[in-house]
C-alpha positions in Angstrom: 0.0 0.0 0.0 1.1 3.7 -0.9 1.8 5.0 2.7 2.8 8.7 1.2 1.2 12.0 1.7 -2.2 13.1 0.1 -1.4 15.5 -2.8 -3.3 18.0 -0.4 -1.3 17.6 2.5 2.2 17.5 -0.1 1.3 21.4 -1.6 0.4 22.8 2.3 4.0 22.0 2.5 4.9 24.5 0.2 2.7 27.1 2.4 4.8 28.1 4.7 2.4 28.2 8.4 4.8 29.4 10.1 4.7 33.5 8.2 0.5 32.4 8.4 0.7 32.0 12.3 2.7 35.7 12.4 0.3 37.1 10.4 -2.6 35.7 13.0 -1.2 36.9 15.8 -0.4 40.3 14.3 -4.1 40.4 13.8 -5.0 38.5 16.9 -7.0 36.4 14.9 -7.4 33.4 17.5 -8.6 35.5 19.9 -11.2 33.2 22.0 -11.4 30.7 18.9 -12.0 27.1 19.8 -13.1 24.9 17.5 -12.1 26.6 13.7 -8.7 28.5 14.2 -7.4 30.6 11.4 -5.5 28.4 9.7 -8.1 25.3 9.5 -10.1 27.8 8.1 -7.6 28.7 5.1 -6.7 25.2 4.5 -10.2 24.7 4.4 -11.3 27.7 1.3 -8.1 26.7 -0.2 -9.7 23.0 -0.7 -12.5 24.4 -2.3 -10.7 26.8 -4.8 -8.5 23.7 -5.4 -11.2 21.5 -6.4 -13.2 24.1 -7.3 -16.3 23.5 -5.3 -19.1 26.2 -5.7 -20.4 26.5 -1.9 -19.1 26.6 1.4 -21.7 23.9 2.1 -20.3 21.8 -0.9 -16.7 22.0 1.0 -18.2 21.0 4.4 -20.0 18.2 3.0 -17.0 16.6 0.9 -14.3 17.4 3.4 -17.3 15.2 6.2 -17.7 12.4 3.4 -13.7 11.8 4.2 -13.5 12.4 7.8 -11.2 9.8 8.2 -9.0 11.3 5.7 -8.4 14.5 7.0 -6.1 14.3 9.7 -3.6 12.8 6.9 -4.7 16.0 4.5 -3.8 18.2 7.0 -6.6 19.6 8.5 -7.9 19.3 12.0 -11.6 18.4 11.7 -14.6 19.2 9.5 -16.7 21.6 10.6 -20.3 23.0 9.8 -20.9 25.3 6.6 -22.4 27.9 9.7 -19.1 27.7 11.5 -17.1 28.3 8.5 -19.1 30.9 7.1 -19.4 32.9 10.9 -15.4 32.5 10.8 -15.9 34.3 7.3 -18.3 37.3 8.6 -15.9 37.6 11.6 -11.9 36.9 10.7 -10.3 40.1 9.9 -10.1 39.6 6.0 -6.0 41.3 6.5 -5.1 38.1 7.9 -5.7 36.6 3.9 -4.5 40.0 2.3 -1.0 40.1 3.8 -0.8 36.2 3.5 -1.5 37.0 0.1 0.9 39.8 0.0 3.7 37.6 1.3 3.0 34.8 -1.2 3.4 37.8 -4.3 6.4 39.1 -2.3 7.6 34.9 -2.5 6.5 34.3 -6.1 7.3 37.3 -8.3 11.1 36.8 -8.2 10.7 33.1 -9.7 9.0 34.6 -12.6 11.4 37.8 -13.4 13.1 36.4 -15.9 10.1 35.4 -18.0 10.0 37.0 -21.6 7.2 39.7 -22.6 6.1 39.4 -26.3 7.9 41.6 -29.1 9.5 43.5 -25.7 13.4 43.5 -25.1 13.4 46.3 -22.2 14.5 45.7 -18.7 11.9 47.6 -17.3 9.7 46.3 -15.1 6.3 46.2 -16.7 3.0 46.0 -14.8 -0.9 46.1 -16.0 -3.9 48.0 -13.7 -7.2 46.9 -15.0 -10.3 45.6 -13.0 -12.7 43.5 -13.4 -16.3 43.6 -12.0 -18.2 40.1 -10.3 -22.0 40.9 -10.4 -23.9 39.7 -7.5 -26.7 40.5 -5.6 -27.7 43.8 -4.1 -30.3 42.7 -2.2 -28.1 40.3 -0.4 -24.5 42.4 -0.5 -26.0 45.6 0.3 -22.4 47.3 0.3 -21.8 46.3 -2.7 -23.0 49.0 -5.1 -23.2 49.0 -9.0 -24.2 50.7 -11.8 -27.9 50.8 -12.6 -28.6 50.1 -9.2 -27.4 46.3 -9.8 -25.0 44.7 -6.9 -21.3 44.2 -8.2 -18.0 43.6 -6.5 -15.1 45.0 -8.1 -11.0 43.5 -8.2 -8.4 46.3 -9.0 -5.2 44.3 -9.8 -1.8 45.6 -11.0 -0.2 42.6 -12.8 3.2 42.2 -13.4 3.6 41.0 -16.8 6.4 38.7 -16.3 4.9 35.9 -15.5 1.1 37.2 -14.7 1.4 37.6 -11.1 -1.0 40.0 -9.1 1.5 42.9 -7.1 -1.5 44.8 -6.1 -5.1 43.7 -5.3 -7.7 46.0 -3.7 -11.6 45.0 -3.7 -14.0 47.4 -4.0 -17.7 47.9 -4.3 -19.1 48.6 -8.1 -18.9 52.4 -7.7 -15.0 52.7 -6.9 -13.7 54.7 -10.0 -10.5 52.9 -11.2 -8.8 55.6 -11.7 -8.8 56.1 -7.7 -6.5 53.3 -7.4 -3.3 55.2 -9.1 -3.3 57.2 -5.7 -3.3 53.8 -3.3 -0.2 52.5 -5.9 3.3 53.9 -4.7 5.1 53.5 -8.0 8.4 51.6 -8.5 11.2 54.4 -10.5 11.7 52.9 -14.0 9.0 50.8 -14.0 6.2 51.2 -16.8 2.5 51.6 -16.2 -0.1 50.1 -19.1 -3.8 51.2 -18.5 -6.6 52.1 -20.7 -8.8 55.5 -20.7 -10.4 54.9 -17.7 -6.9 55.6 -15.9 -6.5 58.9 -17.3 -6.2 61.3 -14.7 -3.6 63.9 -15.1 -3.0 64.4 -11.1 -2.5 61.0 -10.8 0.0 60.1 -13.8 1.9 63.6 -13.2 2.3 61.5 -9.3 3.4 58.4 -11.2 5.8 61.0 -13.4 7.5 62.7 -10.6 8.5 58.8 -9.1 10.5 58.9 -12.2 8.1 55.9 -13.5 6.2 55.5 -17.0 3.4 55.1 -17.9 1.9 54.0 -21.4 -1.9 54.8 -21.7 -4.5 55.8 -24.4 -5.8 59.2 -25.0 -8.9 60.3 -24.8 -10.7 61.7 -27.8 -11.4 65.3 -26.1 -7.7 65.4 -25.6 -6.7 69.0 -26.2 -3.1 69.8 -26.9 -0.2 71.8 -29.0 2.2 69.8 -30.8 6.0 70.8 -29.6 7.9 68.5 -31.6 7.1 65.6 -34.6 9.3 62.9 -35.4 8.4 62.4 -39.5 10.6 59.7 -39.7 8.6 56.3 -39.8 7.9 53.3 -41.4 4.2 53.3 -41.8 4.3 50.0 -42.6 5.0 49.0 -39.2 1.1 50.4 -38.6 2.9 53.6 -37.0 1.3 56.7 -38.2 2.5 59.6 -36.4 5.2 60.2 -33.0 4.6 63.5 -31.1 5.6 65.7 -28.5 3.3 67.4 -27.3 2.2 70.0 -24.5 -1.5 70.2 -22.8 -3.7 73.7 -23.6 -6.4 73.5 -21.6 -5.2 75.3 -18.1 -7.0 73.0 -15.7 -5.4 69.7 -17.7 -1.6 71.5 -18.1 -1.9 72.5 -14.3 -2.6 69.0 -13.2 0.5 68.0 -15.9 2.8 70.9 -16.7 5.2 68.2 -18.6 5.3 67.4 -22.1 3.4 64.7 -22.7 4.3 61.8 -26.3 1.9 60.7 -28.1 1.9 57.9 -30.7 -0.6 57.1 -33.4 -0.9 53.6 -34.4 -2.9 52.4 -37.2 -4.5 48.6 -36.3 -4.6 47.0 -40.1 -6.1 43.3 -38.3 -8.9 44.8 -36.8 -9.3 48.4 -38.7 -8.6 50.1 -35.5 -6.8 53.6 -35.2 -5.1 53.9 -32.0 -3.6 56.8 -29.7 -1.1 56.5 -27.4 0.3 58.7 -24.5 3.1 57.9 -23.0 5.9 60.0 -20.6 8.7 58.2 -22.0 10.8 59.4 -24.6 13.3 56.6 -24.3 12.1 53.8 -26.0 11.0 53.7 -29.7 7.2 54.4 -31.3 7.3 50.9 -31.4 7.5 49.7 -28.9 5.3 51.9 -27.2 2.6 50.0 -28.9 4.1 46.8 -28.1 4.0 47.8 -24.6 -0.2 48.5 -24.8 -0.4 45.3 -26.9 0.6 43.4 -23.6 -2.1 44.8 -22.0 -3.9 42.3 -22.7 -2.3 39.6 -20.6 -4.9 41.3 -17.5 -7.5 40.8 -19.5 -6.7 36.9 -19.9 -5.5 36.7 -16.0 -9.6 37.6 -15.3 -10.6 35.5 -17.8 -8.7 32.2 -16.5 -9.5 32.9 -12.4 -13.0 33.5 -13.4 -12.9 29.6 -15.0 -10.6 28.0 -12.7 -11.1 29.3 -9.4 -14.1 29.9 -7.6 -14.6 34.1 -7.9 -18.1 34.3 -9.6 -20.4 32.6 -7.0 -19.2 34.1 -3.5 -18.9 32.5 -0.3 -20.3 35.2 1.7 -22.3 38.6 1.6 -20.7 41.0 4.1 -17.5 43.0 2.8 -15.4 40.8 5.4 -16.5 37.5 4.2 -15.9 38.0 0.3 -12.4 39.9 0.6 -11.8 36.5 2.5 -13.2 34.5 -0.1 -10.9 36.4 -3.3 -8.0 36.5 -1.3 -8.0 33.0 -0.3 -8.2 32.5 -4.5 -5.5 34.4 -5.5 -3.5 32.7 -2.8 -4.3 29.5 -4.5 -3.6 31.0 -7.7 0.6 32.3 -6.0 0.6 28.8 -4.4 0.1 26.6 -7.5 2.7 29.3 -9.6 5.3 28.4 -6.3 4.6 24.7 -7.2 4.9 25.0 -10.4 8.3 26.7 -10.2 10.1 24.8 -7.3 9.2 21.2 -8.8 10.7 22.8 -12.5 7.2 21.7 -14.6 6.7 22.2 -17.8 3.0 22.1 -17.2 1.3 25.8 -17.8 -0.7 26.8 -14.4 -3.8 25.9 -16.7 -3.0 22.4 -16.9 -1.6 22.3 -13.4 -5.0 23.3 -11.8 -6.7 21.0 -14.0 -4.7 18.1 -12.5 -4.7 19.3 -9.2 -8.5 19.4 -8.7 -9.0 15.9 -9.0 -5.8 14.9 -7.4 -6.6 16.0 -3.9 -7.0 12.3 -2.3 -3.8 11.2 -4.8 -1.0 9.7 -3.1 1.8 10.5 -5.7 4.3 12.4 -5.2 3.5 16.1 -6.5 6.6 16.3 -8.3 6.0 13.5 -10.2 2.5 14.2 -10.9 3.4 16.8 -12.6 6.4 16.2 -14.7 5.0 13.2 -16.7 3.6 15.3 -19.4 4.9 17.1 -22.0 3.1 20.8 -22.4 1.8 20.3 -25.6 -1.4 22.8 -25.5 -4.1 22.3 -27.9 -5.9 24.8 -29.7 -8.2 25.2 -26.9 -5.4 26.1 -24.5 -3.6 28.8 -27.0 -5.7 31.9 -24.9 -3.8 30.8 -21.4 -0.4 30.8 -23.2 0.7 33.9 -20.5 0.9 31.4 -18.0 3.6 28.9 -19.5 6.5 30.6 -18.1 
């Protein structure tokens, strides 16, 4: 008989308790707890993002179907879908974030020397987006949308190499992105990529005097003076004009009393004319369009946590309880990356996840498990191709 460790209990050794347990008692987080501490309760969410189970109810009743399993899985007991859901409504949801912020602080350097598409610049290169989880307002009354409809939203800076989160802050539906550029403290050299709704001329004049970039489009009502024009490009690159340029209106120029560059890029694929603005002069017309091409490797990170962990249907309806339930995904999310990197597979994250959510009660060892295949993605898998590195 196999007498080695469930799969489970093999990737909560890669979670290192011990930085968990500081983080609880930072937060006092056991205070008067008896039968569901902290960590029993992470190991527990992190079960059900792993085998992506849509309830807290649905992880109660599996983890009580194997009772005599779980001791050897690593977790104390089962409890009650009430008990785990009152340790939800009442755990300071820090406890998760800073976990989660440790994780990011862990996982990001494994990934820095992943490749970004068409891109040769040492810069560090980061994504802000958001994206919105509907729900409802009648049960998450906090969480306010548009059209009086209940959404919750995720504002994540991404670090493009290698798609891993270094900012997360959750909102309700009303929080304008653009309010998150003044939470960010901006790394010198690093480059910025956001779309119009981050265009806010007090906030990227703050990201400008960190002596950071940003690469952004402009918005149609943009008013401006040209200063200086570069006239020699290839148009056949789908670059149509390079500019320097200063801002006329005086409430705009006073918010950003810099020269500003903007790039014109004609989109033949999808007969899309495109206007970039950008505060470096550095690097080529180019490659500032290559640089908002990669943008779209946020857009993709949504797309895949929506599908493989459990962020649409939440766990909870107070603020506490679903900042809990997101931050106990994304953790999932840096933990399986960690795996990924310190057993050296080839598998993408996509294809890891997909093995490790029916592998829970698998007694091989995790290493193997996952470096018997050989990462041949099918057509199928071409849109998660961000996560390979």
């Amino acid at each position: 008989m196999n007498s080695g460790k469930y799969i489970f209990s093999q990737l909560l050794d890669f979670v290192n308790r011990y930085e968990f347990e500081k983080i609880v008692k930072k937060y006092n987080g056991n205070y008067r707890v008896r039968e569901l501490n902290c960590w029993n309760q992470f190991i527990q969410l992190f079960f059900g993002q792993l085998t992506n189970l849509n309830s807290l109810r649905d992880i109660c009743l599996c983890l009580k179907a194997h009772n005599n399993k779980l001791y050897h899985l690593g977790i104390k007991n089962y409890v009650s879908h009430t008990t785990l859901s009152r340790a939800n409504e009442k755990r300071d949801w820090q406890i998760f974030s800073d976990f989660g912020n440790h994780l990011i602080e862990l996982v990001r350097p494994l990934y820095k020397s992943s490749e970004i598409p068409n891109l040769s610049i040492d810069n560090e290169l980061y994504a802000l987006d958001s994206t919105t989880i509907s729900c409802s307002i009648n049960l998450l009354t906090w969480a306010e949308g548009k059209y009086s409809r209940g959404a919750v939203k995720m504002h994540t800076l991404l670090d493009l190499r290698g798609s891993i989160p270094s900012y997360i802050l959750v909102t309700d539906g009303k929080y304008h992105d653009s309010n998150v550029l003044d939470q960010i403290i901006p790394e010198p050299d690093a480059i910025y990529i956001m779309d119009k709704a981050y265009v806010d001329f007090k906030a990227l004049y703050r990201i400008n005097t960190f002596e950071s970039y940003f690469v952004t489009r402009a918005k149609s009502s943009l008013k401006y003076t040209i200063i200086e024009q570069n006239f020699n490009i290839d148009e056949s690159t789908g670059l149509r004009a390079d500019k320097i340029i200063e801002l006329t209106i005086a409430k705009s120029k006073k918010l950003y009393p810099e020269k500003l560059r903007l790039i014109e890029y004609y989109d033949a694929d999808k007969n899309n004319y495109l206007v970039f603005m950008t505060n470096n002069f550095d690097v080529t017309a180019l490659e500032v369009s290559y640089i908002y091409k990669n943008r779209w490797q946020i857009e993709t990170f949504f797309k895949w946590i929506k599908q493989n962990l459990v962020i649409k249907k939440l766990w909870g309806h107070s603020q506490n309880a679903v900042k809990i339930h997101i931050w106990t995904a994304i953790c999932t999310y840096l933990i399986v990356a960690y795996v990924k990197k310190v057993v050296e597979s080839e598998l993408s994250i996509y294809q890891i996840m997909q093995i490790l959510s029916i592998s829970a009660f698998d007694k091989t060892p995790v290493g193997e498990l996952l470096g018997n295949f050989q990462n041949n993605q099918n057509i199928n898998e071409q849109q998660y191709n961000i996560f390979d590195n």
